[in-house]
KOLTOR-770162 format. One record per residue (C-alpha): z negated, y, x negated. Coordinates in steps of 0.05 Angstrom, whole numbers, plus 5000, padded with zeros to 4 digits. Layout:
<rs>
ZYX...
</rs>
This chain:
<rs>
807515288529807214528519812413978508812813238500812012988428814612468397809712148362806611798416810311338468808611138538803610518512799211138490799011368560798810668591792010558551788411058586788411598531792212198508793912598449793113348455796313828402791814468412796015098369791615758362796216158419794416828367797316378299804116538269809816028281810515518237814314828213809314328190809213578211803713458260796513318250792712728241789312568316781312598311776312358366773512908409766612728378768513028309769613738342763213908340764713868258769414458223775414268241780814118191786114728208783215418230790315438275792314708295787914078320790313438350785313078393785312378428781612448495781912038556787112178604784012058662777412578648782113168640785713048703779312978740776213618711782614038699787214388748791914518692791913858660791813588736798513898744801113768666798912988663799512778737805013168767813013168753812813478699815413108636809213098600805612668656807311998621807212258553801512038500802812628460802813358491802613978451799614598483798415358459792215748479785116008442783115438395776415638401776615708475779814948481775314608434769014918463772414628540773013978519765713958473763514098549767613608583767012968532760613168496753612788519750013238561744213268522748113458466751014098499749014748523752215388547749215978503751816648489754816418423759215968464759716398531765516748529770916178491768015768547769516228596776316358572778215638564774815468633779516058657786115868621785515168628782715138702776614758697773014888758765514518743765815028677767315658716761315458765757115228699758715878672756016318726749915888736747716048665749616808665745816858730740416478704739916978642740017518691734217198725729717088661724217608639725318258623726418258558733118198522733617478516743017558501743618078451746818728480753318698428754817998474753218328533758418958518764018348493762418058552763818648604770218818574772218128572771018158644773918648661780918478631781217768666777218018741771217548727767417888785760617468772759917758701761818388728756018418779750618138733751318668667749619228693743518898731741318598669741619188624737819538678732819158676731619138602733219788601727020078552729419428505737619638501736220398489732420268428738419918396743720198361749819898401746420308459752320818441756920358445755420148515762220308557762120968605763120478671757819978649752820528629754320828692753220258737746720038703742920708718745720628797742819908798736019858838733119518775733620048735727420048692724920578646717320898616718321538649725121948678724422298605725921658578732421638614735122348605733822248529737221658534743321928569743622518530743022148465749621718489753522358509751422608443753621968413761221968447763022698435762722488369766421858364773821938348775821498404774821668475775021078522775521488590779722058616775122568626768922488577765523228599765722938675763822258657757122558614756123018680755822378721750722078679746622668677747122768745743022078761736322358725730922518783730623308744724223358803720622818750721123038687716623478633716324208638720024038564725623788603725824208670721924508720725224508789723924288856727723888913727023768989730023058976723822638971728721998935727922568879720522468868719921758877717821438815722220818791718020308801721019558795719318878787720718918715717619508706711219458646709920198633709220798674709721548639709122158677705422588622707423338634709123338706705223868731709723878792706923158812701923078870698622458888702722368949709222238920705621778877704821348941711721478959713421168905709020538927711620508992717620039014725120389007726820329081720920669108723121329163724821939136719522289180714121839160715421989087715222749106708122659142705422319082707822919040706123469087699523209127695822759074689623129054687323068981680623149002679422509042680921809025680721539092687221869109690421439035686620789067689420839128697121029102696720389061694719959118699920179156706520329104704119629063704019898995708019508943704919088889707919158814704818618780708218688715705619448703700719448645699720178627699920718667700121498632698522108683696522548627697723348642699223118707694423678741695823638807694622948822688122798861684322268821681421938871687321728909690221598843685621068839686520688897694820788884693320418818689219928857692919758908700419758872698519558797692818888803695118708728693519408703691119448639691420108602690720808645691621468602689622118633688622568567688023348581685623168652680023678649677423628724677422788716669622868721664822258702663922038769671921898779671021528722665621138752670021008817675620758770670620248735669420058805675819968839679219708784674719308743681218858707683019458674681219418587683020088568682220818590684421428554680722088582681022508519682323288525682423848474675923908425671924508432673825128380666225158366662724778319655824838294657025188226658825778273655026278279652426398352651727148379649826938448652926318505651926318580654925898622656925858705659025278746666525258765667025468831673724998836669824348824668023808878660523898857659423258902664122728881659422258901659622448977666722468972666721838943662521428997667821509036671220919007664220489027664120128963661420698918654320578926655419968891653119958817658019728767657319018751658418868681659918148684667118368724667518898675673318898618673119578589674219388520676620108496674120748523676021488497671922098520674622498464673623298475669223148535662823638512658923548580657422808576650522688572645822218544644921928616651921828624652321518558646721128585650920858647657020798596652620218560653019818626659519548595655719178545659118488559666918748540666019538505668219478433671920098422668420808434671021448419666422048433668422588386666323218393661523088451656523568432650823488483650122748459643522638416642822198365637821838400642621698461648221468416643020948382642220768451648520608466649020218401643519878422646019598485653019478460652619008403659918808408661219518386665919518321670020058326667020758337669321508325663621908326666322488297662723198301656322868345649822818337649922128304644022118247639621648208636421458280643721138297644520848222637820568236640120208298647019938270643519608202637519278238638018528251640718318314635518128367641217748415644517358342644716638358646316448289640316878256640916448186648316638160649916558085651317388077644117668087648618298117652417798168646817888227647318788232651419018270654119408214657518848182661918808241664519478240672419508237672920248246668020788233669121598237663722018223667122698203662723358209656222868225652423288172645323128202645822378155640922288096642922058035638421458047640521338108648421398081647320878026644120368076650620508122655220428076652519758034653019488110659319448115663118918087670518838128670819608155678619768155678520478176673420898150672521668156667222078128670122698120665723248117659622888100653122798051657322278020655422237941657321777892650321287890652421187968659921067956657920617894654520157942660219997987663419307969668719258020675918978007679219108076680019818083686420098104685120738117679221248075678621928089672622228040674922988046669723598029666523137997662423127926665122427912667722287832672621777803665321377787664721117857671821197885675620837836672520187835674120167921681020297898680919727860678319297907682019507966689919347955691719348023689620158033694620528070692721238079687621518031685322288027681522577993682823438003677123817967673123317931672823797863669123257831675222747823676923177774671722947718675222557651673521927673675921607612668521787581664921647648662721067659659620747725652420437725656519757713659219997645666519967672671520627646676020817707682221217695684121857723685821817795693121897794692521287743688020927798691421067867699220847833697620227789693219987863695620167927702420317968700620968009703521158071700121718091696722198041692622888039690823007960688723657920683223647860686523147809691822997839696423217783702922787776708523047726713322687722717922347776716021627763708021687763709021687841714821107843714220567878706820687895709421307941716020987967712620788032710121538048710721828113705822308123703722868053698423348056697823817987693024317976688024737937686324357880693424217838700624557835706324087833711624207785718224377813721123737794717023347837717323757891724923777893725523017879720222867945725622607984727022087921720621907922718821867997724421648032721321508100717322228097716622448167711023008151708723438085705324048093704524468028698224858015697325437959703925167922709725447881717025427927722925507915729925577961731924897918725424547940726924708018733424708029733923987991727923798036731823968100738623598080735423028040729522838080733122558141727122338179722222998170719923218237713123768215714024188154708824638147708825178081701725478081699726028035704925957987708326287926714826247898722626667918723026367975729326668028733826618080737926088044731825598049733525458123741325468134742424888137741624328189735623998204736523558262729823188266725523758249720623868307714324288273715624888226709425298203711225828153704426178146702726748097708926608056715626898095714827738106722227768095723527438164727727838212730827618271737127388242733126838205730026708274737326568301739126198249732925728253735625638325741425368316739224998259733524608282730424408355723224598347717424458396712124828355712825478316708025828270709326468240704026988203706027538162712527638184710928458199719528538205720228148277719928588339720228518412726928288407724527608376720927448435728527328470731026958412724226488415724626398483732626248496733425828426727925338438725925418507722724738505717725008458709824588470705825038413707525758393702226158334705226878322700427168280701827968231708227838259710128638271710828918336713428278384709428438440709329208430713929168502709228538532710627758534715127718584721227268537714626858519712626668586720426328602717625818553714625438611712324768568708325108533700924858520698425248465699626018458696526478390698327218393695427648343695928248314703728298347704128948377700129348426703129198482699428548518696928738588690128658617692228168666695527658614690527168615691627018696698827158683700126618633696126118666700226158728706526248691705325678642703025058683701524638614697825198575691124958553689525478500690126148495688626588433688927268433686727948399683828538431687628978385693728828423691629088488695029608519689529828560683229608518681628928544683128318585681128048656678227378643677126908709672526508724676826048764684125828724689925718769691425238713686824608725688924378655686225058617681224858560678725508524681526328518678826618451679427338440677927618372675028388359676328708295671529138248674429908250673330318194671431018226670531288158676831168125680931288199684330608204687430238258685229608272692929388251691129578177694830138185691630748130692131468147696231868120691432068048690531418039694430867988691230247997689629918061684729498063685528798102682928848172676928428179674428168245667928188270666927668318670327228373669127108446671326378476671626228545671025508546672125098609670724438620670223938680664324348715663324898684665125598644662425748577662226418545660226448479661227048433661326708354660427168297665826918266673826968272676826258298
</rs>
């Protein structure tokens, strides 16, 4: 391995210095004289031979800091008083040692482009300050924040290099560190790559730290995916191994999606909460209850039988009994937790919840309880109260299925005999409730109410106590609110610049409010004579549905608003003399839909606005006018509006139909490459060459739906294999051949298929097909009248996992009930109509208790085996939102069913038509009935 040379005599040695001849140990054999000797300050230059280097270096250093070279240079062997001594190891490895050992300091650091030769040369050549160097700094990475700070392709390189030479240290810090940056290394590709044994030990290590136990089991089952594919299996037994993984997922915490199970092992419910941890996602655990969220809270070590008191004699309804279990367990604090998620989570006790957050999360800032529908105002209050750092809450639920264009038979309503009708009491307990919210602590920032259609104009009232921090506000679809209680909340709130008011009251009494002068402006002379309304400040504005706006009152809104980015006023009084006043150059996102809007007004904010993302503009007839002879009150032509939107703006997300009318491939290239998300409907017909070259065109398209167009099997089946990222195709009201050939074929990422109106030829060995094709979590069929009650099996077992199923003409799948359906236990929404006559009376109160996440239920009288359902007044379900069940109009005269079916003399059945629906509508305190004219 090394020998004396004979360049160098004794005097070398003598002087204090030595010559080292370093050959690359992994370099072919080869006569060549030796090299010129270089200081040990030019290695930090390329050297001069990839394989060979001769360095001078001081004799004495290496036999201080070397083992090896104390033995070579200082012992009996005959290199010890030799100037000259070749050896053969890594090249990289020894240059990188002695960089370390003669290099400045200052000059030097250990990184992890340098770890490993480092550790190799430290290892071969015995330098013992290295090896203790080494481990300082890959504990020291270990101990750094939580995100990846050593990329995980080092981190793999450096495990196996471990493992082959016994380096214990690195062995014992990998698995720690990917644990703990878990969320970071599953998001990266090399996350298949990861080892079996290292993957292994890094979901056993205490830091383990994911979002939610979902996370994890899609992270475990992508890997398995990953290495039954790879050619090259690194372990014995690859089925075992992927069982062992699988094995470590808490099934007790994961989405109805996932599993739905229980355990008497409380370790199986307890949250994994670490000191790394930033996020915290339990959405869709209906099987959660508050206690095991303190559980989860409470040290590791705590008794057994303590644990099973908290589970088993905690009552819900007091929080003296949580007060007093946190004063005597002493709850953990997790101060890097930002965001916590207990959407769909219905059995957790918000109150308690609270104080959890409280007492374990003091750096909270986001909480997201969405489809909560018993979180009632007054929690919401307490949370303001208990936990006044938090910036953001989420407390949307599902919009009501009655707007005003309905037409109203007759509503009455009763108070849900389920609901705590005095939170207040309850919450006095806590003996800080009485206390008002002070706004000066206050840092709500961002609230959403979304859905909630019993908050008042007094809560609204209270809500404009935040004054000092509320910017964001999203009330949509909270009918009760007046306009005169939303301009008081505008009001009070002057920070206000993002709003979604969409389907409220909001009028010309709210415009009125948001373009008067400020009275709290300290700068009340600015250079923009708009500058000092709040209206100028707007970032985001949604107004869809708000019909009650004058056209006045629309052109003072919109002239206001100079840096808007997100604007949506779908739905509208929008004309063209109120969109002709807007002078904005910021938007990113304009929605104008159902509206009477021409190329007049909407090209020139085209123009202006480069930076526009998602534009749509679905029933606005008018764009169709030749705008090359109309001319706006400025004298300016404007093309037509393909012209406009593709010489302008690079769209991402699109919903088009009146002149939208592109023929050939390149009038949407590049201005469409960016597209993610296509919406086409009444209004054009795209020619089969377009259609077919969509995934040309849209690369990245992760949604089209197609309304009222012309398929073909060449359009969808080069859709499914082309478009590699499409996740919702929806085919609405279609024409064209379409068949079975359209959808055998592969489509991995596909989550949402509607095929509506368009696919009667579907039988049930399409349905299998589709099964094995695609993994769906939301199905809508109508008109396919060959299915039977055997599809409800094939549903069921081929995508069991299933959130959203709309079965509408579909022939006769419930003619023998919904049992098949009711195994799909995630679901959340369920349409059955017109299926077969077979639905029993009690399937309302059966599918609530069978389905823990159902919300909505839609249904059809027609299909009731025994004339009618048995609606409650009180939902097992705490999450259920609204039941509509639709009547049809019988034809007596001509003998029809109300399936369409004619009698016997006659030819030509007539579509059935439906008379009217009734909703049951629940919300946090109350049940709605309300019987609407109309079918919904």
């Amino acid at each position: 391995m090394s020998a004396a040379g004979d360049g160098e005599d004794g005097a070398a040695a003598a002087a204090g210095t030595v010559v080292l001849e370093i050959t690359d140990a992994a370099a072919s054999p080869f006569s060549a004289p030796p090299p010129p000797p270089i200081p040990v300050s030019a290695l930090d230059a390329p050297l001069p031979s990839p394989t060979v280097v001769a360095v001078r270096v001081d004799r004495s250093r290496l036999i201080d800091s070397s083992s090896y070279f104390r033995a070579l240079l200082g012992g009996s062997f005959s290199e010890s008083g030799s100037g000259y001594v070749r050896i053969s190891c890594d090249l990289a490895a020894a240059v990188q040692v002695l960089r370390y050992l003669f290099d400045p300091p200052a000059s030097f650091a250990i990184s992890h482009h340098n770890f490993l030769p480092l550790l190799e040369g430290a290892l071969f050549l015995a330098v013992e300050s290295l090896l203790a160097d080494c481990e300082r700094w890959f504990r020291t990475v270990r101990s750094r924040s939580s995100s990846m700070v050593a990329p995980l392709d080092f981190i793999i390189e450096a495990w196996y290099f471990a493992q082959k030479h016994g380096v214990t240290f690195v062995e014992d810090v990998c698995p720690g560190y990917l644990a703990q940056s878990f969320v970071q290394v599953i998001s990266s590709k090399l996350f298949a790559h990861i080892p079996y044994d290292l993957l292994y030990s890094t979901i056993e290590s205490p830091h383990l730290t994911v979002d939610s136990e979902k996370q994890l089991c899609e992270a475990i089952l992508s890997w398995v995916s990953a290495s039954r594919q790879s050619c090259e299996q690194s372990v014995s037994n690859p089925a075992d191994n992927q069982l062992s993984l699988l094995s470590k997922v808490r099934v007790c915490l994961l989405p109805l999606g996932f599993a739905a199970v229980t355990d008497d092992n409380l370790d199986s419910y307890r949250i994994r909460l670490t000191e790394y941890s930033k996020k915290i996602v339990l959405s869709g655990c209906p099987q959660l209850t508050t206690q095991f969220l303190y559980i989860s809270a409470l040290p590791t070590d705590l008794d057994a039988v303590f644990k099973r008191t908290i589970v088993s004699d905690v009552n819900d309804g007091c929080l003296n009994h949580y007060n007093g279990l946190v004063k005597k367990a002493k709850t953990l604090s997790f101060r890097n937790v930002r965001i916590v998620d207990l959407s769909k989570c219905p059995n957790v006790h918000f109150g308690a919840a609270i104080l959890w957050m409280k007492w374990a999360f003091p750096e909270l800032r986001t909480f997201i309880a969405s489809y909560c529908l018993l979180f009632q105002f007054e929690d919401l209050q307490y949370l303001l109260l208990r936990c006044p750092w938090i910036n953001e809450i989420n407390l949307s639920i599902d919009t009501s299925v009655i707007l005003s264009k309905y037409s109203i038979i007759s509503s009455r309503s009763e108070v849900r005999r389920d609901v705590n009708r005095n939170l207040s009491s309850y919450y006095m307990q806590s003996g800080s409730y009485g206390t008002s919210v002070n706004p000066v602590f206050s840092n709500i920032s961002k609230l959403i109410l979304e859905g909630r259609n019993d908050i008042t104009d007094m809560n609204l009232l209270e809500i404009s106590m935040l004054r000092s921090s509320l910017c964001y506000i999203n009330i949509k679809h909270c009918t009760l609110l007046t306009d005169d209680g939303i301009s008081t909340l505008l009001l009070n709130c002057r920070k206000m610049h993002s709003m979604v008011l969409s389907y409220t009251s909001f009028g010309n009494h709210s415009i009125q409010t948001l373009c008067s002068s400020d009275p709290s402006d300290s700068f009340p002379y600015h250079k923009d004579e708009h500058a000092h309304v709040m209206a100028s400040r707007l970032q985001e504005l949604h107004l869809e549905g708000c019909e009650g706006i004058s056209c006045a009152a629309m052109s003072q809104l919109v002239s206001n608003m100079n840096i808007v980015k997100s604007l949506c006023l779908r739905e509208t009084p929008l004309a063209d003399g109120a969109l002709c006043n807007f002078v904005g150059s910021s938007l990113e996102y304009l929605d104008i839909s159902e509206t009477v809007v021409s190329m007049v007004s909407l090209a020139p904010v085209i123009r202006r606005n480069s930076n526009l993302s998602c534009l749509k503009t679905a029933g606005c007839r008018n764009l169709l006018f030749e705008q090359g002879e109309v001319q706006s009150t400025s004298g300016t032509k404007y093309g037509r509006f393909l012209q406009e939107i593709t010489s302008t703006c690079y769209l991402e997300d699109v919903e088009m139909g009146w002149a939208f009318c592109p023929v050939r491939v390149d009038d949407l290239i590049p201005s469409f490459s960016k597209v993610r998300r296509m919406t086409v409907g009444l209004g054009t017909t795209l020619p089969e060459n377009i259609l077919h070259a969509l995934p040309e065109i849209c690369p990245f398209l992760e949604s089209l739906v197609l309304r009222f167009q012309v398929i073909s099997d060449r359009v969808v089946r080069n859709l499914l294999e082309s478009s590699t990222n499409l996740q919702v195709l929806c085919l609405q009201y279609c024409l064209g051949s379409l068949t079975s050939f359209s959808f055998q074929t592969m489509a991995p990422a596909l989550r949402i298929l509607r095929l509506q109106w368009f696919t009667p030829w579907i039988t049930n060995d399409d349905l299998t097909i589709l099964t094995q094709n695609c993994n769906l979590v939301e199905l809508w069929l109508s008109g396919c009248k060959l299915l039977d009650s055997s599809s409800q099996e094939i549903i069921s077992s081929g995508w069991p996992n299933l959130a959203c199923l709309q079965l509408e003409e579909c022939g006769q799948i419930t003619l023998d009930g919904v049992n098949s359906i009711l195994d799909c236990k995630a679901l959340e929404e369920v349409l059955l109509r017109h299926t077969g006559r077979g639905i029993g009376r009690t399937i309302i109160t059966d599918a609530i208790r069978e389905l823990p996440l159902l919300r909505k239920l839609a249904l059809d009288l027609c299909d009731a085996s025994e004339g009618g359902y048995d609606t409650p007044n009180v939902p097992e379900g705490k999450l259920m939102r609204s039941v509509r069940m639709s009547r049809c109009k019988k034809s007596a005269a001509a003998g029809r069913s109300c399936f369409g079916e004619a009698p016997p003399s006659s030819s030509n059945p007539k579509p059935v038509q439906h008379r009217e629906t009734v909703v049951l509508e629940w919300s946090s305190r109350q049940l709605t009935t309300t019987v609407v004219e109309e079918r919904l």
